[in-house]
C-alpha positions as MATLAB code, in Angstrom:
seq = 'XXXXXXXXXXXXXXXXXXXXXXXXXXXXXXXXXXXXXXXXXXXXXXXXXXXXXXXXXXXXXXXXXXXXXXXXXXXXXXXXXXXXXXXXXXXXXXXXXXXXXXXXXXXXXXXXXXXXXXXXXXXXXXX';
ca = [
     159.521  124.301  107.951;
     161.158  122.027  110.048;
     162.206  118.302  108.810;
     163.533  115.235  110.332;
     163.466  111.615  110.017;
     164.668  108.597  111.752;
     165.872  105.612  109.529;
     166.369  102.239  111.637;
     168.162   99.278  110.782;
     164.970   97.191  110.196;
     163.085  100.509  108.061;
     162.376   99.389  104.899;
     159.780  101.056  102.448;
     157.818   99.798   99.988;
     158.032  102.646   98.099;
     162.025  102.691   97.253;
     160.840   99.168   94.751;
     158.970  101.413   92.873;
     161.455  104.440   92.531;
     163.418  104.299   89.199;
     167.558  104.557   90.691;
     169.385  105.467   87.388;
     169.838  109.539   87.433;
     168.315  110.210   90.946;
     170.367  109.794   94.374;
     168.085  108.320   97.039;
     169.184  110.026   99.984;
     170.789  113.282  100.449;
     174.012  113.911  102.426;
     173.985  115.162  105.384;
     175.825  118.442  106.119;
     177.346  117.104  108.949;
     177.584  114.056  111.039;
     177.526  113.096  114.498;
     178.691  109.452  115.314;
     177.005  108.013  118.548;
     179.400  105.125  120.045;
     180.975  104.134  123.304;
     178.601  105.911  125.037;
     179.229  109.256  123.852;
     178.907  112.146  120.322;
     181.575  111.975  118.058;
     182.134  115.507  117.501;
     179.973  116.337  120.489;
     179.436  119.837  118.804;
     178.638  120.865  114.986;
     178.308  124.269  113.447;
     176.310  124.624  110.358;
     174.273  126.912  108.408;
     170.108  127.152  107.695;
     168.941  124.656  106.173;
     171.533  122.107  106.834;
     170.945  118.532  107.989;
     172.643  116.899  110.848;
     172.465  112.910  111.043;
     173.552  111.329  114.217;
     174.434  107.921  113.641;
     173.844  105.224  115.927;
     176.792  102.229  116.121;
     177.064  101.735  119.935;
     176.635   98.222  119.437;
     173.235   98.107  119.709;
     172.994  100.247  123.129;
     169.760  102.327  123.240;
     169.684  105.864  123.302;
     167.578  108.948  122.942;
     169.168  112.064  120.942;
     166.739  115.044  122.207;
     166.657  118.797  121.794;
     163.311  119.410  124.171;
     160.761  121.719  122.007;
     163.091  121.433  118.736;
     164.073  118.163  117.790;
     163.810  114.343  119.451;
     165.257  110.593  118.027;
     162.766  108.266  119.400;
     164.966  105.549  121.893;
     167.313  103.187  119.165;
     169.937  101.354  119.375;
     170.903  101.062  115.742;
     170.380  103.258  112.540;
     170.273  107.057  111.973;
     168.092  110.228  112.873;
     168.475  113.443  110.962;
     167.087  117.217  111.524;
     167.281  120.233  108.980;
     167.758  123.254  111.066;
     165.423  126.176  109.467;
     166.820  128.658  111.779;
     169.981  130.223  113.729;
     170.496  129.449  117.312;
     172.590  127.573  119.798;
     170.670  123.780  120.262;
     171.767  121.754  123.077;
     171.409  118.241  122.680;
     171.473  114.766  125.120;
     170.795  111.901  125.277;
     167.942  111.396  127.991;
     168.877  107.288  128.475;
     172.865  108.711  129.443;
     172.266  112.657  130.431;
     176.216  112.905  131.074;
     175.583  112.702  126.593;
     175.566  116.672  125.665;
     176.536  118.350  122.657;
     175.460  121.070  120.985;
     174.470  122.182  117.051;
     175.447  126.158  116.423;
     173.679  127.043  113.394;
     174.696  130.271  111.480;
     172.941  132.232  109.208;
     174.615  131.526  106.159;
     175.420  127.684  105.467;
     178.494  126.347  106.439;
     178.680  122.544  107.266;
     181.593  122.579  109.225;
     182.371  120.801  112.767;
     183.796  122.402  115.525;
     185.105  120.333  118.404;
     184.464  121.000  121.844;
     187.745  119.404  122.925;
     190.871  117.515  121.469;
     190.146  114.288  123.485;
     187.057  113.649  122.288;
     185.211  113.064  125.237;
     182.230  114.520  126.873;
     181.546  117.345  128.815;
];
């Protein structure tokens, strides 16, 4: 079963007031993270295992864009807050960002769980 979720800036839910916080954690950490700022992925590629979450995190100072993965996975257009996706199984997903299509990256996701990054270059820029 695939999950995702995007969380914006403004998102708030009612139903957080009525969740008791002592003992419980209220969100669960992704298994890896890609930041989304001056116009390009920070790592632009991540390798983890099934059933790990990736969270791209939008801080591009309010610049929209669009984090898709056509048939598999897709961000809605923001400018601000995060998107995650739990990847159910293994494959090679690119990713880009449809506003800025010189935006690629891609998430490798193993069999087994890892959460680890792996970096496409040492500059950090895009392909």
């Amino acid at each position: 079963m695939l999950h995702h979720n995007r969380i914006g800036h403004w998102a708030i839910t009612a139903g957080i007031a009525a969740v008791p916080l002592t003992g419980c954690a209220v969100a669960d950490t992704p298994d890896a993270v890609i930041e989304i700022s001056n116009v390009q992925f920070s790592p632009m590629d991540a390798t983890v295992g099934v059933g790990d979450t990736v969270e791209w995190r939008f801080d591009d100072g309010g610049l929209l864009h669009h984090v898709e993965s056509p048939g598999e996975f897709d961000s809605g257009i923001t400018g601000d807050g995060t998107y995650s996706y739990t990847f159910d199984r293994p494959g090679t997903y690119t990713y880009t960002c449809s506003i800025h299509p010189y935006m690629t990256g891609t998430v490798t996701v193993r069999r087994e769980t890892s959460g680890t990054f792996v970096h496409s270059n040492d500059s950090g820029g895009f392909r």
